[in-house]
N, C-alpha and C positions, 0 to 999 in steps of 0.2 A: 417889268412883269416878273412876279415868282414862279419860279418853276416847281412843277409838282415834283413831292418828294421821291418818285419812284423814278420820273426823268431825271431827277438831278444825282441819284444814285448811281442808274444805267451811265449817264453821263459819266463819271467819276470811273467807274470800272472801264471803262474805254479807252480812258486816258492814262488809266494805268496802264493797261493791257501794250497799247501804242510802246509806251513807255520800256516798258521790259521786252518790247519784240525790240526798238533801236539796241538792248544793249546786248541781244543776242540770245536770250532766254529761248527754248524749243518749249512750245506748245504744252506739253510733256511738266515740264519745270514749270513752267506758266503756271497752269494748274494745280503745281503742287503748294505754289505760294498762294495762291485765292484760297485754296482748301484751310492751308492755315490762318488766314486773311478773316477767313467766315464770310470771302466776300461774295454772296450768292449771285449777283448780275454776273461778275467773271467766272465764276465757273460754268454757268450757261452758256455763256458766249465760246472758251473755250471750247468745254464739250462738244460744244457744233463745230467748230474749226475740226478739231480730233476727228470726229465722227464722219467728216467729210474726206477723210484721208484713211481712217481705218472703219467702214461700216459695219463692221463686224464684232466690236466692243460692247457686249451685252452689258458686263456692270457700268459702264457710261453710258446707255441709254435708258437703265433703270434709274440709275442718278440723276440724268437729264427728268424723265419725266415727274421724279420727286421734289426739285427743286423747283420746276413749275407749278406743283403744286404749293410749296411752303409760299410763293411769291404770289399766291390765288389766280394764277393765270390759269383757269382750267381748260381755256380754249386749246391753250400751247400742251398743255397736261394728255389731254383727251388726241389733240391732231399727233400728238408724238409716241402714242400707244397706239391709234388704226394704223399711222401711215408705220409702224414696226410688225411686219405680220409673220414676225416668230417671238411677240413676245410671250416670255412667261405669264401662264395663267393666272398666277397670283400676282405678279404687274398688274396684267389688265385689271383681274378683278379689283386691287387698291383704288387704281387709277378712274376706274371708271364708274366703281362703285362711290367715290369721294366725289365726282363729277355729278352724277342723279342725286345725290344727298344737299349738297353743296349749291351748284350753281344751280340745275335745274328745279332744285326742291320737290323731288320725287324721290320721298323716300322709300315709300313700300317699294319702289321698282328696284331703290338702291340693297332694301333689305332683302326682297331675294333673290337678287344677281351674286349677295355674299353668301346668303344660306347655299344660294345653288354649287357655288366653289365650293363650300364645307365639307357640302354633300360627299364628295370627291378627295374631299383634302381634310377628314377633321382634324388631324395632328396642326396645322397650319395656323400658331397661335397671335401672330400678328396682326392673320386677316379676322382671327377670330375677338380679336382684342379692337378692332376697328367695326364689325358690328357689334360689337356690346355698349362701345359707345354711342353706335346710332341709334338702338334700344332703348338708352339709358336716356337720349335726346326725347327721346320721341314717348316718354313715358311707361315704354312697355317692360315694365320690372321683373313681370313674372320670367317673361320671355329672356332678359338677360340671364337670372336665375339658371334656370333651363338650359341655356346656353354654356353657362359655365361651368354647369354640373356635369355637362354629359361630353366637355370636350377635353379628351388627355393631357396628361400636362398641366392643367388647371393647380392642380396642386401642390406644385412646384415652383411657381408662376406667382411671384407678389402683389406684381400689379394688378394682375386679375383676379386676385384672391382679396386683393382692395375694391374692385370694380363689383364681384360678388357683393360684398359686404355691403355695398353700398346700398346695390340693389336690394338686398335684403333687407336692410334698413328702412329703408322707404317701402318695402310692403310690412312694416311693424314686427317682424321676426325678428326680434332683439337680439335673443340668446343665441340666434346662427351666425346673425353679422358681429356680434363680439367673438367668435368663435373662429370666421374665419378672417378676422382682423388681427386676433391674434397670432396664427397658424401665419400671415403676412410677415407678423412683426419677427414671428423663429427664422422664416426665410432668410429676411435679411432688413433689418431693424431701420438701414441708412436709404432703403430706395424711398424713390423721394413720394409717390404717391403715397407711402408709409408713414413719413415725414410730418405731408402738409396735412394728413386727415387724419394723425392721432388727438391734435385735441379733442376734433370731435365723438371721437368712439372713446374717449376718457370719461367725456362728459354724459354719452349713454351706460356707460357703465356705473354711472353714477345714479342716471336715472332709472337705469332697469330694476338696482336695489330700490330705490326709492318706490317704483311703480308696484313692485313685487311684495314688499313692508305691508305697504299700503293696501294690496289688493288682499295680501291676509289677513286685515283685521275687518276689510270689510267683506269678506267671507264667512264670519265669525258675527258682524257689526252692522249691516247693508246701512243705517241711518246714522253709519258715525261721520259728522259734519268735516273734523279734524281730518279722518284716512281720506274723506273724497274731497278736500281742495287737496293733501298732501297731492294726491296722484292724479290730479287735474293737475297741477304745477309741473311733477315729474312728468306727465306727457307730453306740454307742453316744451319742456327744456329740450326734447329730443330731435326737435323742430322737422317732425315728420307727422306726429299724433295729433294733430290739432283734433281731427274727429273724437277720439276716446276722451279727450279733453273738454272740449265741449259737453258731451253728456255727463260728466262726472261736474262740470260746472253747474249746470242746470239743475243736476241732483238735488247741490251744496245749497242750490239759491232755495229752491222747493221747501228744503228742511230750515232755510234760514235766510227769507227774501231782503234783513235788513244786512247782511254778512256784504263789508264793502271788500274782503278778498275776495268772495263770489263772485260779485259782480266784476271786479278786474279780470280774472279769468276767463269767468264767461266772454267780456269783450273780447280780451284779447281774441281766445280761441274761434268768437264770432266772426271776425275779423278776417280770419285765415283761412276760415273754409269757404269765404265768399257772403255769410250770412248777409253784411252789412257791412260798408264803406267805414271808413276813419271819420270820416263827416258824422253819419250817423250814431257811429260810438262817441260822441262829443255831444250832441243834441239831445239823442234820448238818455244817456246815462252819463255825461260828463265825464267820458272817461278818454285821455289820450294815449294812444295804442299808436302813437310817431312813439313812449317812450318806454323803454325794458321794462320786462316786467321786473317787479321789485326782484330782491334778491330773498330768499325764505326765510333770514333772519327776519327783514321787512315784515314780511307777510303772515311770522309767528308771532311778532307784535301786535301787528294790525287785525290779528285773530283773536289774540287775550283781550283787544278793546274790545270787536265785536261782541265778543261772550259778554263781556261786562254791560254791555248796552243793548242786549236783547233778553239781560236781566232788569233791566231799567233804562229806556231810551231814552231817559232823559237826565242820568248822570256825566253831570256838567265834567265834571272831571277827565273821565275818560271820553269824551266827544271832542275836549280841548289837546287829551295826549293821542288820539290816532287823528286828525284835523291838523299837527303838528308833523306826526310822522307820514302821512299824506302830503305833503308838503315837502318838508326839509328831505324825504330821503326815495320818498315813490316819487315825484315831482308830479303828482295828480293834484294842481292847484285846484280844479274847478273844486274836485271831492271833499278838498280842504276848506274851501269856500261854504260849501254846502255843511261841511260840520260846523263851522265859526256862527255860521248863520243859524244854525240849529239852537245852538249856546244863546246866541241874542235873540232866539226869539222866547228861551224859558228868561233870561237875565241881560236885557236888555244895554244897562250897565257893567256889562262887563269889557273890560281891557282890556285885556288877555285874547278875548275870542274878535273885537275889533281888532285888533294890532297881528291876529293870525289872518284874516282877512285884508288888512292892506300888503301885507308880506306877500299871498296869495296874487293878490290884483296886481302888482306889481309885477311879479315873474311872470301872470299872460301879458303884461305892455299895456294895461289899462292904466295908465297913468292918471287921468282925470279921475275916474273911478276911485284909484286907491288916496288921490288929495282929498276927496269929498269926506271919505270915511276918516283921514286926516283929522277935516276940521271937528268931526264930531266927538271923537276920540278928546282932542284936545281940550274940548267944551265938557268933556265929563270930567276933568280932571284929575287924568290919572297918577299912576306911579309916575316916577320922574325917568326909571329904567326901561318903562314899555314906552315911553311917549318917546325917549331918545331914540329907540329902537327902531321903532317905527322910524321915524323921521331922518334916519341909517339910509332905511329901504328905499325912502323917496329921493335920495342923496344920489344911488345909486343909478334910478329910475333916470333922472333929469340928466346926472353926467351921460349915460350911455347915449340918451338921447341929443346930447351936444347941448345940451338946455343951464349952460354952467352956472349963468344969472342965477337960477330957480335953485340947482345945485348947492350954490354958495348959501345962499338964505337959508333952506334945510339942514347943511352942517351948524351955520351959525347957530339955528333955534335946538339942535342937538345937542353941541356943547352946553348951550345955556341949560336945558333942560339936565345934561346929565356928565359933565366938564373931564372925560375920560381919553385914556393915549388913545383909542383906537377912531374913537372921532376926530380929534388934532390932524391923526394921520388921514383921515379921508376930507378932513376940510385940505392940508395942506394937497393932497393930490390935485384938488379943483386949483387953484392958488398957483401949481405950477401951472397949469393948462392954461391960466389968462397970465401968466408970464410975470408973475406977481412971485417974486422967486424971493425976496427976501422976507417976506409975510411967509411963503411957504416954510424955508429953514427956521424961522421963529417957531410955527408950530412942530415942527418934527423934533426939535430941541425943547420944546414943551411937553412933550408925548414922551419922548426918553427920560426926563426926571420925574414926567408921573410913574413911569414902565420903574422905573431903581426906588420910587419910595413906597413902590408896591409889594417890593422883595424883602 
């Protein structure tokens, strides 16, 4: 039978423990090697040894009741701050405010058992730094704020000056929490809450210009399509604004219901503030919000098509070039689908908008789907580069799916159709996979002297 990991731990520290009492180590020494050990079960166990002989060791029984803590024993945490009844106030209060917070899941009681120390102790930035986190848990921003503003030391204090920022951040005060992120970073650049959450306030400062840009021109502009997706995207990035985001979405879609950056937006931001499930943003507008939103080079593209085709919905062209970059680069296959579709239902015959659609059907897993549109593709008789292409995608499609029979046939009718290195090389990939290893190195030594008389 396994032993659970915290018994076979305790276990292990026992055996040490045993171990250095035979070679003579005092209690004392003991402890000093667990401490450097990191080994938290023996220094517990010590301590109480210690404790039992000297009861009057206050930093050992603050230690004690800490390390029951880090080990989530609150019972031992909590019995070992009543049964000490001189301990320091600000013991209890850690120990026992982490206990209501923690095990009991009483947090108001835990919040103010610590306000109530404050009361008494504001200087006290530990315990003050341990309700701010419980604040920060429990949603109450403003209240961290407030907390941090008003208790000494504050601004001294990096971590806290990060835990502000934070707070402030998420109530959308930008320009405070870049401010006191920064004021963090003069402190001392290397502490680690510094560290782990500068990229994020890199990337609000990013956004703030952005949001700022944008909100002067539509101050100037109120129906400029451009400034409100710009700062629907910028609010969005700061991954606290979904609200301002959303309405600047809605705006965008108002002034321009066919704008498919609008609508990405709009889902996404729908998404987040609870409007509507991922389910639903697939069903009612085909939009998957499991993937990033584009990146804004994306979305400055896929805004010059829009423009282009809310001057003409039915310029083939540019329905074929954002139906492509909906594709290959938003990975919004359905959206690309829905352009491809667009295209064939003005140009029925077209290649180009089938072969963007079996690409499409391919990357959601419709396999059967995207052979269908295969056979028809191949029945209009296309280019010999879209038809290879295509039949790349279904190469692709059938290996992943372990399907190598179907695999192999699809390389084969590729080369045939379009006799290129990078086919060779993906037929040769199937080729090893059925252990067909010298057909495989024929083609790869086929693909290398087409690759050198291509140079």
């Amino acid at each position: 039978m396994k032993m659970p990991r915290r018994a076979s731990s305790l276990l292990l520290s026992v055996m040490l423990l045993l171990c250095h009492t035979a070679i003579g180590l005092s209690l004392r020494d003991q402890f000093a090697l667990a401490k450097k050990d990191e080994d938290t079960h023996a220094q517990i166990e010590l301590i109480r040894r210690i404790l039992d002989e000297e009861p009057g060791d206050v930093e050992l029984r603050e230690r004690l009741a800490g390390l029951w803590l880090s080990v989530e024993d609150y019972d031992m945490a909590e019995s070992t701050v009543r049964q000490w009844t001189e301990a320091p106030e600000s013991v209890r209060a850690r120990v026992l405010g982490t206990v209501l917070f923690v095990r009991d899941q009483k947090k108001e009681e835990a919040v103010a058992l610590l306000e109530g120390y404050l009361a008494g102790h504001p200087d006290d930035l530990e315990i003050t730094r341990q309700l701010a986190g419980y604040l920060d848990g429990m949603g109450e921003n403003q209240k961290a704020v407030d907390l941090l503003s008003k208790a000494p030391g504050v601004e001294e204090d990096a971590g806290l000056l990060v835990s502000r920022a934070l707070a402030r951040r998420k109530l959308q005060d930008f320009a405070s929490a870049l401010k006191d992120f920064a004021a963090a970073e003069r402190l001392d650049s290397e502490d680690e809450s510094v560290v782990r959450n500068r990229p994020s306030f890199e990337r609000l400062r990013a956004a703030l210009a952005g949001i700022d840009a944008a909100g002067a021109i539509l101050a100037g502009k109120p129906d400029d399509l451009s400034a409100r997706l710009s700062r629907a995207y910028w609010y969005l990035s700061t991954g606290v604004a979904s609200g301002p985001a959303l309405e600047d979405a809605e705006a965008a879609r108002r002034t321009d219901s066919s704008s498919v950056v609008a609508l990405l937006l709009f889902a996404e931001a729908s998404n987040q503030v609870g409007r509507f499930s991922a389910r639903d943003a697939l069903d009612k507008f085909q939009v998957d919000v499991s993937r990033p939103v584009p990146a804004l080079q994306v979305l400055d593209r896929l805004s010059g098509y829009d423009g282009q085709l809310a001057k003409n919905p039915k310029d083939i062209s540019a329905l074929l070039a954002r139906g492509r970059e909906l594709g290959n680069n938003a990975q919004q296959y359905r959206l690309a689908i829905r352009d491809a579709e667009a295209v064939l239902a003005i140009d029925p015959g077209s290649a180009k908008a089938r072969a963007e659609k079996i690409f499409a059907l391919v990357k959601l897993q419709r396999v059967d789907d995207a052979a269908a549109e295969l056979r028809v593709l191949e029945a209009s008789k296309p280019p010999r580069e879209v038809l290879a292409g295509s039949l790349s995608a279904l190469v692709e499609a059938a290996t992943g799916a372990s399907q190598l029979d179907a695999a192999l046939e699809y390389a084969n009718r590729a080369i045939k159709a379009k006799p290129e290195a990078r086919y060779y090389k993906q037929r040769a990939a199937i080729l090893q996979r059925l252990e067909r290893f010298a057909d495989a190195q024929a083609d790869l030594s086929h693909a290398q002297q087409l690759e050198k008389g291509a140079r």
